[in-house]
VOVEXDO-593550 format. One record per atom (N, C-alpha, C, O): atom name; x, z, y. Coordinates in nm, 3 decimals, always signed. Layout:
<node atom="CA" c1="X" c3="Z" c2="Y"/>
...
***
This chain:
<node atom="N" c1="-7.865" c3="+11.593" c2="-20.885"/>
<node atom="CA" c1="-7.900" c3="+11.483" c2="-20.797"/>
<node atom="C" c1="-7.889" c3="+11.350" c2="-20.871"/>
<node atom="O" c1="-7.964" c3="+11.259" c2="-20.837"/>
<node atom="N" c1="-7.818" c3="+11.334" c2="-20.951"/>
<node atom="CA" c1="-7.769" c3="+11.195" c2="-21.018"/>
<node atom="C" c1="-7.884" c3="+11.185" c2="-21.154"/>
<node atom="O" c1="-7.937" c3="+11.090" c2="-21.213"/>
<node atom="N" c1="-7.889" c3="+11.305" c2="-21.164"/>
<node atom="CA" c1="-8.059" c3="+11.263" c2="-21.276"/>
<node atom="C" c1="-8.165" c3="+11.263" c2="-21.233"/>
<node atom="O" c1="-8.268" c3="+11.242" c2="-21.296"/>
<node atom="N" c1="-8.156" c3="+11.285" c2="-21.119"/>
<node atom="CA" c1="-8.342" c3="+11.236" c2="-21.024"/>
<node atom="C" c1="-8.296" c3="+11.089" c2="-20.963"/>
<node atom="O" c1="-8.384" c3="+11.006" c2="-20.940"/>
<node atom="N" c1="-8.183" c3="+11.064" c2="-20.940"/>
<node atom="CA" c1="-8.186" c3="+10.937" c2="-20.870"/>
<node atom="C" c1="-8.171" c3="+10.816" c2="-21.009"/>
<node atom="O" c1="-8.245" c3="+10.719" c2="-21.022"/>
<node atom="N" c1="-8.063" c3="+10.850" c2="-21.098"/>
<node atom="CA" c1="-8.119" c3="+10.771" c2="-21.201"/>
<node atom="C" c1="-8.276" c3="+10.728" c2="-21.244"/>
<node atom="O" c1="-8.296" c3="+10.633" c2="-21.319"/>
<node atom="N" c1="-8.363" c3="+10.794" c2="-21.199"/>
<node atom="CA" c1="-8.496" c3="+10.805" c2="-21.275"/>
<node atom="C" c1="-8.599" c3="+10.624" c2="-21.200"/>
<node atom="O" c1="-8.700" c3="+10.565" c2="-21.236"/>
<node atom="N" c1="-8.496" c3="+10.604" c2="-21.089"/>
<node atom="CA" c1="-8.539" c3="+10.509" c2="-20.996"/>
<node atom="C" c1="-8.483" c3="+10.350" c2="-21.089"/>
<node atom="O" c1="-8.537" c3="+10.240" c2="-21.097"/>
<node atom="N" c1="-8.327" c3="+10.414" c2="-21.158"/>
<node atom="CA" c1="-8.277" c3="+10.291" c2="-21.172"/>
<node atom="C" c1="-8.097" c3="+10.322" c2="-21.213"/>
<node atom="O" c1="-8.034" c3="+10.427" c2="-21.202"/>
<node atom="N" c1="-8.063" c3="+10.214" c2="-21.252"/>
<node atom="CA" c1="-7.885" c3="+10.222" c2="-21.307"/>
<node atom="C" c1="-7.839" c3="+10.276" c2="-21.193"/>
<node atom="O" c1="-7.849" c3="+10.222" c2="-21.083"/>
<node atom="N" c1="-7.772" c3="+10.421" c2="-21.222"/>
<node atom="CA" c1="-7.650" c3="+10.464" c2="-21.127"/>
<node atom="C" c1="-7.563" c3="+10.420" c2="-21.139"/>
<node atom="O" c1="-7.548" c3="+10.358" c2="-21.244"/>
<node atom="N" c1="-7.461" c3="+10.421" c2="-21.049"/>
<node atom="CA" c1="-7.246" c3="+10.451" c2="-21.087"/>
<node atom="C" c1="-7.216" c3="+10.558" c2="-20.984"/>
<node atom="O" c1="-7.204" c3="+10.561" c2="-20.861"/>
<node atom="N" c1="-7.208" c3="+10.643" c2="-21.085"/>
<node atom="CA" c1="-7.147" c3="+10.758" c2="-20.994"/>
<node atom="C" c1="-6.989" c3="+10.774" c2="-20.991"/>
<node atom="O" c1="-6.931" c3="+10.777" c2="-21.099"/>
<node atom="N" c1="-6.902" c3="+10.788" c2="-20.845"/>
<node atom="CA" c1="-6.782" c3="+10.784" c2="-20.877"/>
<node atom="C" c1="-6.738" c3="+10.867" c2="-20.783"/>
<node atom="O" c1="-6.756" c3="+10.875" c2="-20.661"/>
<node atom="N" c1="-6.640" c3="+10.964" c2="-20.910"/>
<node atom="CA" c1="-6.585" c3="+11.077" c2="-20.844"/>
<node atom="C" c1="-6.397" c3="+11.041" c2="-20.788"/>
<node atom="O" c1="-6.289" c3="+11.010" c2="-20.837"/>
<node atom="N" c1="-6.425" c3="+11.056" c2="-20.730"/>
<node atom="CA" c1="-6.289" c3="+11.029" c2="-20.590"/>
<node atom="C" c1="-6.217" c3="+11.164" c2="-20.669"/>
<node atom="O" c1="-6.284" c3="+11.253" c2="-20.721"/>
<node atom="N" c1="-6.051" c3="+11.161" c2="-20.666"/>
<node atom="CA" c1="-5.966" c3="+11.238" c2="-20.688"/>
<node atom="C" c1="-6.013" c3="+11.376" c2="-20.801"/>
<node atom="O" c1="-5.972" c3="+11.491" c2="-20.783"/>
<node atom="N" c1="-6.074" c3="+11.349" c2="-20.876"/>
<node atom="CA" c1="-6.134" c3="+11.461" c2="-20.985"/>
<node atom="C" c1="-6.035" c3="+11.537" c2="-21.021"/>
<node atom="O" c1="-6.031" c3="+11.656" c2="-20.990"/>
<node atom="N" c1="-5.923" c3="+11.466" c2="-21.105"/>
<node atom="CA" c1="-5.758" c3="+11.572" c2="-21.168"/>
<node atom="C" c1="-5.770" c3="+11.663" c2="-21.013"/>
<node atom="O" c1="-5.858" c3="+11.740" c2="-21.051"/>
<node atom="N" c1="-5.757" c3="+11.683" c2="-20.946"/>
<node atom="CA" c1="-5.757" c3="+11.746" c2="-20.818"/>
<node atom="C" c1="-5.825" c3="+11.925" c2="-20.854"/>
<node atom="O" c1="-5.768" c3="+12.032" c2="-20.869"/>
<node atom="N" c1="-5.925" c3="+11.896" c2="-20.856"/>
<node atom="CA" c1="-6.067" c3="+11.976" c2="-20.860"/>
<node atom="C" c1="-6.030" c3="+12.081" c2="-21.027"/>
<node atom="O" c1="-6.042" c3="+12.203" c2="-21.037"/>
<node atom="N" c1="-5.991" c3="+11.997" c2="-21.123"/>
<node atom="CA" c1="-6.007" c3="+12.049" c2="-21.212"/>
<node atom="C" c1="-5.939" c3="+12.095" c2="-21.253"/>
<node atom="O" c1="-5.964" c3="+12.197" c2="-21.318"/>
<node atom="N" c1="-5.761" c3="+12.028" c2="-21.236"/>
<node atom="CA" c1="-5.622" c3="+12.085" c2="-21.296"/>
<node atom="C" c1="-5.643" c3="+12.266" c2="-21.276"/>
<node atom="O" c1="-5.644" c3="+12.358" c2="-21.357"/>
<node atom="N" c1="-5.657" c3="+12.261" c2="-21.147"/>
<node atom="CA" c1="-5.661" c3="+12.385" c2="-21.081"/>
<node atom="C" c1="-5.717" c3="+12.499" c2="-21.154"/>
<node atom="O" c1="-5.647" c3="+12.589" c2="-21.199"/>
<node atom="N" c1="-5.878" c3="+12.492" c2="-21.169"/>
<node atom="CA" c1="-5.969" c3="+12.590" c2="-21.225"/>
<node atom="C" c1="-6.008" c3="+12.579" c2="-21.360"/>
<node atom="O" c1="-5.988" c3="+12.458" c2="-21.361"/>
<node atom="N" c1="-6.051" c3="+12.606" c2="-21.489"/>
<node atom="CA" c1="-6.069" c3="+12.545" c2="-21.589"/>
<node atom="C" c1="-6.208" c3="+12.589" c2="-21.639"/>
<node atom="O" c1="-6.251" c3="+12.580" c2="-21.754"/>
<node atom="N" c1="-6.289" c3="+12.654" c2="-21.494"/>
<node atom="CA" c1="-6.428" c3="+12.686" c2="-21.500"/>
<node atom="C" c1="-6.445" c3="+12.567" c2="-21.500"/>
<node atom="O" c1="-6.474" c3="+12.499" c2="-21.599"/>
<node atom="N" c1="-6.421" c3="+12.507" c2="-21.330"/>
<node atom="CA" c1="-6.499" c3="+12.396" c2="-21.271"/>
<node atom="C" c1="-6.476" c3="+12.239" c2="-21.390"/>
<node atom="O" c1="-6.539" c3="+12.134" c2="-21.399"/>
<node atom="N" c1="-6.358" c3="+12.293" c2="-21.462"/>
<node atom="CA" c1="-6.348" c3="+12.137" c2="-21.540"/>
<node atom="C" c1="-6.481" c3="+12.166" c2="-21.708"/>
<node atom="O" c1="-6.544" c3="+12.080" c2="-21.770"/>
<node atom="N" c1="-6.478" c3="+12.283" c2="-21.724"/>
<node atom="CA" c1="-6.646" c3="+12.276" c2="-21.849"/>
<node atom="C" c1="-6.719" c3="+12.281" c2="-21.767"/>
<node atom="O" c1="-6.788" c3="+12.180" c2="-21.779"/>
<node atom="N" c1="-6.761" c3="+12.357" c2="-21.657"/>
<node atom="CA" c1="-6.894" c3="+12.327" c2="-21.611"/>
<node atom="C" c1="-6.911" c3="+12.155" c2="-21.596"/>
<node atom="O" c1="-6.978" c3="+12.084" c2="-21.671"/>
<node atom="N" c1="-6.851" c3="+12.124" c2="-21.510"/>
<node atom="CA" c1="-6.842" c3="+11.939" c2="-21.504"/>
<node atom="C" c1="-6.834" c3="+11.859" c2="-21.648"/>
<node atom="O" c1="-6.909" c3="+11.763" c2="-21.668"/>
<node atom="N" c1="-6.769" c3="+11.888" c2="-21.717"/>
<node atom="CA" c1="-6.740" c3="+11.840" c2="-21.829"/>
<node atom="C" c1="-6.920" c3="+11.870" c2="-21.896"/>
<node atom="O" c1="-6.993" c3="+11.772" c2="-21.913"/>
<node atom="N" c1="-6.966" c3="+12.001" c2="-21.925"/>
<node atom="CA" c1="-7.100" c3="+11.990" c2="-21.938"/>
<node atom="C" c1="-7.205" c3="+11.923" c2="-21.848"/>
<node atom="O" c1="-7.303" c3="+11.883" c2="-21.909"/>
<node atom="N" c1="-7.205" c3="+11.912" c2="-21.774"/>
<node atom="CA" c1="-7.267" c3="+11.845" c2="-21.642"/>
<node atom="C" c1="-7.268" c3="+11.671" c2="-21.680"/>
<node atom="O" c1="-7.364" c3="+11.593" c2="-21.683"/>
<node atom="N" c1="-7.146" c3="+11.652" c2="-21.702"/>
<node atom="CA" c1="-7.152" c3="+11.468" c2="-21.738"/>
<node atom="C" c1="-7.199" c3="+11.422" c2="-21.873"/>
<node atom="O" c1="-7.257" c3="+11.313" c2="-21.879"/>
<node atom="N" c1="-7.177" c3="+11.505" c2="-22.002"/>
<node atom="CA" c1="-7.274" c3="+11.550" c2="-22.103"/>
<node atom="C" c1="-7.400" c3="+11.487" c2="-22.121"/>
<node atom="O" c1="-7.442" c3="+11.400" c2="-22.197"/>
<node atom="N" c1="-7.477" c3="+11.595" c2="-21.979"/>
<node atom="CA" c1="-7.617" c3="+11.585" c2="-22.015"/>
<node atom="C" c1="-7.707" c3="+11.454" c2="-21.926"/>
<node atom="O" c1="-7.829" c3="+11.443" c2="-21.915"/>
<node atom="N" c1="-7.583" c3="+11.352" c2="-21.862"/>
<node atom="CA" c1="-7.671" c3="+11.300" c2="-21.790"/>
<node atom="C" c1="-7.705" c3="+11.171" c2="-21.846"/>
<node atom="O" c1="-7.630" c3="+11.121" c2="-21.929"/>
<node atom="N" c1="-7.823" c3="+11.107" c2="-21.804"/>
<node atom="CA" c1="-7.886" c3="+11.006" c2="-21.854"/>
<node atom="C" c1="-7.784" c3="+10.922" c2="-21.886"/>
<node atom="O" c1="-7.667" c3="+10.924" c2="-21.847"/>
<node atom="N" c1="-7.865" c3="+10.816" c2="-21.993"/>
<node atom="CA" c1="-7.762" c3="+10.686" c2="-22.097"/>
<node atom="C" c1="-7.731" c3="+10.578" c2="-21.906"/>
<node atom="O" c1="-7.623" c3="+10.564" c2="-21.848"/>
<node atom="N" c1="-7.850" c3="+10.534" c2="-21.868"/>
<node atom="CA" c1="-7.827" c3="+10.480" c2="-21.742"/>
<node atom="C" c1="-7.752" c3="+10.483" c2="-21.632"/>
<node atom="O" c1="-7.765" c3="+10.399" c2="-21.543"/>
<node atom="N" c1="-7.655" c3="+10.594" c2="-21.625"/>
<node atom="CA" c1="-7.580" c3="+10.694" c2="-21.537"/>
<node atom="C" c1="-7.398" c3="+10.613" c2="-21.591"/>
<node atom="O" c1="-7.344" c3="+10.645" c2="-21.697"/>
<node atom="N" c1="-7.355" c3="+10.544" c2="-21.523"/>
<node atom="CA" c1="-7.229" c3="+10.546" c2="-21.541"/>
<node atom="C" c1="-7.105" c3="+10.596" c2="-21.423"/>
<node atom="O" c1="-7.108" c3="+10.581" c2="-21.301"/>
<node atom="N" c1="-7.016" c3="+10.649" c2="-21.496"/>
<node atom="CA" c1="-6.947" c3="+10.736" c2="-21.400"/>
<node atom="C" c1="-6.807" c3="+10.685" c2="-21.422"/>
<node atom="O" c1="-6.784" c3="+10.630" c2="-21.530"/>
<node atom="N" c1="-6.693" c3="+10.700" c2="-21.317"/>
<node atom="CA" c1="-6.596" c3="+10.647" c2="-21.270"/>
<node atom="C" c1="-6.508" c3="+10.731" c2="-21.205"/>
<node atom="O" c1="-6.530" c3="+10.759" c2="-21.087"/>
<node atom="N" c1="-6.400" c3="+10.781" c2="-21.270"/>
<node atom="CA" c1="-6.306" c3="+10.867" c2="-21.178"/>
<node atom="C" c1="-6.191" c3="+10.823" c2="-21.146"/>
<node atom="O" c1="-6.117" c3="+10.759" c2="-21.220"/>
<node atom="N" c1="-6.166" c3="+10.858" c2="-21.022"/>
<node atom="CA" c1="-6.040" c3="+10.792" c2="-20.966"/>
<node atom="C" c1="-5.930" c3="+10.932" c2="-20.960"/>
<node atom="O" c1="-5.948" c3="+11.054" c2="-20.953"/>
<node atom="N" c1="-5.820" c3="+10.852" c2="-20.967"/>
<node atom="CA" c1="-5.703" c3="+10.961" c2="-20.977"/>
<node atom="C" c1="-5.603" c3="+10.881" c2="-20.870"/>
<node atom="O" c1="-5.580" c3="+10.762" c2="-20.890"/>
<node atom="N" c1="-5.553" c3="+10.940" c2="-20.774"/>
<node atom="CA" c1="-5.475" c3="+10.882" c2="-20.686"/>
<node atom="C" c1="-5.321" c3="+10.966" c2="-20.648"/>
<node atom="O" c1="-5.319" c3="+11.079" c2="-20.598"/>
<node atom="N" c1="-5.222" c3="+10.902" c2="-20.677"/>
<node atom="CA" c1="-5.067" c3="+10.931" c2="-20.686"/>
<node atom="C" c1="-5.007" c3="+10.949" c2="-20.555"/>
<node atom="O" c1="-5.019" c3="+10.841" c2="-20.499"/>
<node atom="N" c1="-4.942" c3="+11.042" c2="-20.469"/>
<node atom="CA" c1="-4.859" c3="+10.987" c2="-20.398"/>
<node atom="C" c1="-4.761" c3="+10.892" c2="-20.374"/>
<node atom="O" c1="-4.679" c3="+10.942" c2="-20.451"/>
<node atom="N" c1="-4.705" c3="+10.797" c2="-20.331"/>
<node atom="CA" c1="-4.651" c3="+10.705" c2="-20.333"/>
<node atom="C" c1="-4.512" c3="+10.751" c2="-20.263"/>
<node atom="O" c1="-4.508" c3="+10.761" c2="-20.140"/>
<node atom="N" c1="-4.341" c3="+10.793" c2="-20.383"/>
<node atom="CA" c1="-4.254" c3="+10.835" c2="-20.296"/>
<node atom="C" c1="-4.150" c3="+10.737" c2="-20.275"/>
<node atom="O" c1="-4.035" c3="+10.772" c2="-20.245"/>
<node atom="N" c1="-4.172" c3="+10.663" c2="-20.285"/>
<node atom="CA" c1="-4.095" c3="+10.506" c2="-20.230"/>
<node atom="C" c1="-4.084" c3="+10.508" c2="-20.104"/>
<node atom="O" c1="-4.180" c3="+10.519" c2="-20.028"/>
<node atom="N" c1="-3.969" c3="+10.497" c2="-20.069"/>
<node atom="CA" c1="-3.939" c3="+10.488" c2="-19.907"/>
<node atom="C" c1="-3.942" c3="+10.362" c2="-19.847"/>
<node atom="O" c1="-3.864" c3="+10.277" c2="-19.890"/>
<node atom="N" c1="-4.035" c3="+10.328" c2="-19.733"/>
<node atom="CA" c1="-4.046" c3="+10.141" c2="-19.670"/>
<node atom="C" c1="-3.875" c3="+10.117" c2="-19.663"/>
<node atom="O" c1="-3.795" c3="+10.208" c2="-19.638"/>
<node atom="N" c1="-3.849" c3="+10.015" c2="-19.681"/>
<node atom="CA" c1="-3.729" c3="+9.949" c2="-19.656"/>
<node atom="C" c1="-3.732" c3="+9.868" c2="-19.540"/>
<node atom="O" c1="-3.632" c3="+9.804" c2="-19.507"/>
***
Protein backbone atom coordinates (compact mmCIF):
# COMPACT_ATOMS: atom_id res chain seq x y z
CA UNK A 1 0.00 0.00 0.00
CA UNK A 2 2.75 2.56 0.86
CA UNK A 3 4.38 2.00 -2.68
CA UNK A 4 1.24 2.73 -4.67
CA UNK A 5 0.47 5.65 -2.52
CA UNK A 6 3.98 6.99 -2.67
CA UNK A 7 3.65 6.98 -6.51
CA UNK A 8 1.16 10.17 -5.92
CA UNK A 9 3.75 11.94 -3.72
CA UNK A 10 6.16 12.13 -0.29
CA UNK A 11 4.83 9.62 2.27
CA UNK A 12 5.54 9.37 6.27
CA UNK A 13 4.61 6.29 7.23
CA UNK A 14 4.45 5.74 11.03
CA UNK A 15 4.38 2.66 12.78
CA UNK A 16 2.78 3.03 16.35
CA UNK A 17 4.38 0.55 19.02
CA UNK A 18 6.55 -1.71 16.41
CA UNK A 19 9.21 -3.33 19.42
CA UNK A 20 5.69 -4.80 20.27
CA UNK A 21 5.03 -6.79 17.00
CA UNK A 22 8.50 -7.84 16.55
CA UNK A 23 10.30 -8.64 19.97
CA UNK A 24 7.84 -11.43 19.97
CA UNK A 25 8.19 -13.25 16.46
CA UNK A 26 11.45 -12.97 14.53
CA UNK A 27 9.51 -13.94 11.23
CA UNK A 28 7.40 -10.83 11.41
CA UNK A 29 10.64 -8.60 12.31
CA UNK A 30 12.67 -9.90 8.50
CA UNK A 31 9.67 -9.99 6.73
CA UNK A 32 9.17 -6.11 7.82
CA UNK A 33 12.65 -5.47 7.99
CA UNK A 34 12.58 -6.67 4.12
CA UNK A 35 9.44 -4.85 3.45
CA UNK A 36 11.04 -1.29 4.57
CA UNK A 37 14.13 -2.25 2.34
CA UNK A 38 12.33 -2.19 -0.73
CA UNK A 39 10.32 0.86 -0.41
CA UNK A 40 10.64 3.94 -2.42
CA UNK A 41 13.61 6.81 -1.65
CA UNK A 42 10.23 9.19 -1.13
CA UNK A 43 8.72 6.97 1.63
CA UNK A 44 9.85 8.07 5.10
CA UNK A 45 9.06 6.01 8.05
CA UNK A 46 8.85 6.63 11.83
CA UNK A 47 8.53 4.22 14.69
CA UNK A 48 7.28 4.84 17.89
CA UNK A 49 8.12 2.82 20.95
CA UNK A 50 6.02 3.58 24.00
CA UNK A 51 7.07 2.68 27.88
CA UNK A 52 4.81 2.13 30.62
CA UNK A 53 5.03 4.77 33.01
CA UNK A 54 5.60 3.10 36.81
CA UNK A 55 5.72 6.25 38.77
CA UNK A 56 3.06 6.51 41.17
CA UNK A 57 0.84 10.23 41.07
CA UNK A 58 1.74 11.83 44.30
Amino acid sequence: LASSESKNGPLILFLKDVEKSLVVNSDSCTYLKNKLERLPDNVVVIGSHTQADSRKEK
